[in-house]
C-alpha positions as CSV (number, residue, x, y, z in Angstrom):
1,X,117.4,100.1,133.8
2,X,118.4,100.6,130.1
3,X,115.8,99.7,127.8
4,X,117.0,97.2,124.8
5,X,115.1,97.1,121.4
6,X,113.6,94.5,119.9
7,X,114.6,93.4,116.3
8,X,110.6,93.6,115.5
9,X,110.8,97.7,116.9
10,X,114.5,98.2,114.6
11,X,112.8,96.6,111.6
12,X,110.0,98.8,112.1
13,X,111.9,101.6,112.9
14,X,113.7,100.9,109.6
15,X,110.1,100.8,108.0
16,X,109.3,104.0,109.4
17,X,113.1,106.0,108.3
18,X,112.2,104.5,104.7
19,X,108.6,105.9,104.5
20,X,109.9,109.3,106.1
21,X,112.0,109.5,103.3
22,X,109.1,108.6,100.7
23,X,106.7,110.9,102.1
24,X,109.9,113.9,101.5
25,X,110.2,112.9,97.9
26,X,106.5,112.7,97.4
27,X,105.9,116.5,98.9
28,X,109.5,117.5,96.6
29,X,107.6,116.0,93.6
30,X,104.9,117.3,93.9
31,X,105.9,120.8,94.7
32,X,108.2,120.4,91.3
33,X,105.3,119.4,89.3
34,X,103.5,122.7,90.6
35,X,106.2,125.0,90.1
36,X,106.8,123.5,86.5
37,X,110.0,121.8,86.3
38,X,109.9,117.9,87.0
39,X,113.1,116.6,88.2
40,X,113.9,113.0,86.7
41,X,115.6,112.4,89.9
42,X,113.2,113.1,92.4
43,X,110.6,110.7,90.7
44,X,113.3,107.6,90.0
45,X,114.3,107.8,93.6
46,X,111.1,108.6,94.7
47,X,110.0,104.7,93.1
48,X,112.9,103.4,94.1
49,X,112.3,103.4,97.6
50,X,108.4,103.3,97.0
51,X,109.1,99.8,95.4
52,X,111.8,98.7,97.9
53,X,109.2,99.5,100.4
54,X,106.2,97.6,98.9
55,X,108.8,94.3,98.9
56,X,109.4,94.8,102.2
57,X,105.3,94.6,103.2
58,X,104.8,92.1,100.7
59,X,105.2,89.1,102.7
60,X,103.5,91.1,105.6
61,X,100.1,91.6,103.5
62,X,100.7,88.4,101.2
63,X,97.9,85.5,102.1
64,X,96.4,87.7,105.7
65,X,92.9,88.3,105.2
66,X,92.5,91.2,107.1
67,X,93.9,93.7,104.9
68,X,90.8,92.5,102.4
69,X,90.7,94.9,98.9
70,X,93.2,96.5,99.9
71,X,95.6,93.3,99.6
72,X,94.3,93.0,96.0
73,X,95.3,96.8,95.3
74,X,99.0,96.2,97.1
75,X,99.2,93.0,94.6
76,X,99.0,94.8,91.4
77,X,102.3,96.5,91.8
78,X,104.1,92.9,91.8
79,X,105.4,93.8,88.2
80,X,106.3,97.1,88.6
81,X,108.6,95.7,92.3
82,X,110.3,93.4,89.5
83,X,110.6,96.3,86.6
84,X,110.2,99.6,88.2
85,X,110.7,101.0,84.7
86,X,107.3,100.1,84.3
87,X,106.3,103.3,85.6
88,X,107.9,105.5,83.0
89,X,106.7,105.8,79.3
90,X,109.0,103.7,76.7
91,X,108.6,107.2,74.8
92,X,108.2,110.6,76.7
93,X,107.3,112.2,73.5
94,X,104.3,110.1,72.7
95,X,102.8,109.6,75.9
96,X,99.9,106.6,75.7
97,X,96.9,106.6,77.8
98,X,99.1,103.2,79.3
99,X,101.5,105.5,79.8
100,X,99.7,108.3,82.2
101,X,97.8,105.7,83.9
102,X,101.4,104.0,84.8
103,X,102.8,107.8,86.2
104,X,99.8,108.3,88.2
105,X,100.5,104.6,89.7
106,X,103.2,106.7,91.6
107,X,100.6,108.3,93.5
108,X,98.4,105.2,94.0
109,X,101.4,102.9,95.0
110,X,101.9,105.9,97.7
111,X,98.3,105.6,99.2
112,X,98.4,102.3,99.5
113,X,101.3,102.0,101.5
114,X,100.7,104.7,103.7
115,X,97.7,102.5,104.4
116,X,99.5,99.8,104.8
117,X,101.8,101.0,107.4
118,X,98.8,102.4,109.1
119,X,97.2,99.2,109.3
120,X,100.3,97.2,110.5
121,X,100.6,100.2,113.1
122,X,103.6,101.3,112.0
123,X,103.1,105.2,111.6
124,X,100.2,104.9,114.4
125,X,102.1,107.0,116.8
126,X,101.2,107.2,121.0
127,X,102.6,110.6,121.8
128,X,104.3,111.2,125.5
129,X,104.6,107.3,126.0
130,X,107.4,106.3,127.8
């Protein structure tokens, strides 16, 4: 018998496609930043998807209690889901101490959704299952 998929296993399938690609741009970034040229491109897509990704948990961590602190931490990126621009300085020349602490949100807003997914079970893989 064939097996059919349940909407809830496509839309965490989905999930899991979107934070693949993530997790690429994340290791493209920060390879980039090593080797000394930053690509633009990299990092706006890069928060593109990070953002479109935190709107898609939102309504999954919103008001549950067992995510705890770490529903506090997903919260503070509300502003930056609505202006993703946010993350970049208003003037790369004159960078503010605002300013780094918004780029190195990047990498926060990363941690926390990979912790999120984790938690929701979406990237907790049982290998050889049928």
């Amino acid at each position: 018998m064939d097996k059919v998929m349940s909407s809830g296993v496509i839309y965490s399938y989905t999930l899991l496609e979107l934070w693949e690609s993530i997790s690429k741009l994340e290791i493209q970034s920060r390879y980039d930043a090593l080797s000394g040229r930053a690509d633009k491109s990299v990092i706006d897509e890069l928060v593109a998807k990070e953002t479109s990704l935190w709107g898609e948990l939102y309504p999954i961590v919103n008001g549950r209690s067992e995510f705890g602190d770490l529903a506090t931490e997903f919260k503070e990126f509300e502003c930056f889901f609505f202006s993703p621009n946010k993350f970049f300085p208003s003037n790369p020349d004159k960078l503010t101490i605002a300013d780094k602490q918004n780029l190195k949100k990047i990498t926060k807003l990363f941690k926390i959704l990979r912790e999120v997914l984790h938690r929701i079970k979406i990237t907790d893989f049982e290998w050889g299952q049928s």
